[in-house]
N, C-alpha and C positions, 0 to 999 in steps of 0.2 A: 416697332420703334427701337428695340432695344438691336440689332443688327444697325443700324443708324445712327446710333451713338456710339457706338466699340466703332466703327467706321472712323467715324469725325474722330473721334479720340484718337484713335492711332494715327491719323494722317496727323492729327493737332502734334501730339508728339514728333512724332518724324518732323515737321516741319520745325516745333519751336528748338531740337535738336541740331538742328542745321543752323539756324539762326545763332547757336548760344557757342556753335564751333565756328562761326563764319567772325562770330564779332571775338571770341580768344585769342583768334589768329588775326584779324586784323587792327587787335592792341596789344599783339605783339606778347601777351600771357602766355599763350602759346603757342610752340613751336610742331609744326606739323607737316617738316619736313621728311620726316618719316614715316606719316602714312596721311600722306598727300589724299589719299584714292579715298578717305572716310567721307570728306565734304561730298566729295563728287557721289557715290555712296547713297548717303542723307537726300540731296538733292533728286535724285534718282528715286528713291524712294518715296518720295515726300510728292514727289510730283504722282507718280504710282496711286498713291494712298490716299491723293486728293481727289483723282478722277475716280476712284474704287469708292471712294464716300461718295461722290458728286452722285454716280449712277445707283449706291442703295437707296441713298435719298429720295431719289425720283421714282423709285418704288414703294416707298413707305410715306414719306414726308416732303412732296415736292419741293415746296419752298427752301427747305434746307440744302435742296440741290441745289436749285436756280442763284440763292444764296450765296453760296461758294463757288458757283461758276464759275465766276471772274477771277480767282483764285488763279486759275491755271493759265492765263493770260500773262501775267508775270511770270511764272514758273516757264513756260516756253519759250521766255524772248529772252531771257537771262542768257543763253550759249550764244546767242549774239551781238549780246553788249560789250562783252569780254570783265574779265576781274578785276582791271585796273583802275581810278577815277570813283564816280560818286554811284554812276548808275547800275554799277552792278548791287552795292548794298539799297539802293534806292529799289529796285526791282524786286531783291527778296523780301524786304518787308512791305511792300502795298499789300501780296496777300493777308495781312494781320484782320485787319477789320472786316474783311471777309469771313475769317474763323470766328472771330466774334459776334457777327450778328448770323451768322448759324448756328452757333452752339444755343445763343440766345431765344430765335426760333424753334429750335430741339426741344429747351428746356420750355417753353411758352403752351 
């Protein structure tokens, strides 16, 4: 179980990191025109480190796979929403409540 949890954990990071850069830049806190390429980055990663948890899970802790599955349903469709408008921030946060009723199932 414990390869399971460092799994979710580090994806949880990467993702809530992505999140915390996507919303500085878009109120404007921060400027990241100079390294544009870290979202993309995070994102990239985040998506990595959810299917890297998704599949420890299903060896140790099914539910916490099946759980966060739907995670990476969003994370795929985002490159073709595009940045602009409501649905690219709508897209990366549906994953949330996925990570939390997995962590939840983890810790259960």
């Amino acid at each position: 179980m414990v390869i399971v949890a460092v799994a979710l954990a580090v994806a949880s990071v990467s993702y809530a990191a992505s999140i915390a850069l996507g919303i500085l830049v878009a109120t404007r806190r921060v400027d990241s025109s100079g390294f544009h390429w870290l979202h993309h980055a995070l994102y990239v990663s985040t998506f990595v480190l959810a299917a890297a948890a998704i599949v420890a899970a299903w060896w140790r802790h099914p539910l916490v796979g099946w759980l966060l599955l739907p995670a990476v349903v969003p994370f795929a469709s985002i490159p073709f929403l595009g940045t602009r408008g409501a649905r690219h921030p709508i897209a990366g946060l549906v994953p949330a409540p996925f990570y939390v009723l997995a962590a939840i199932a983890l810790l259960s």
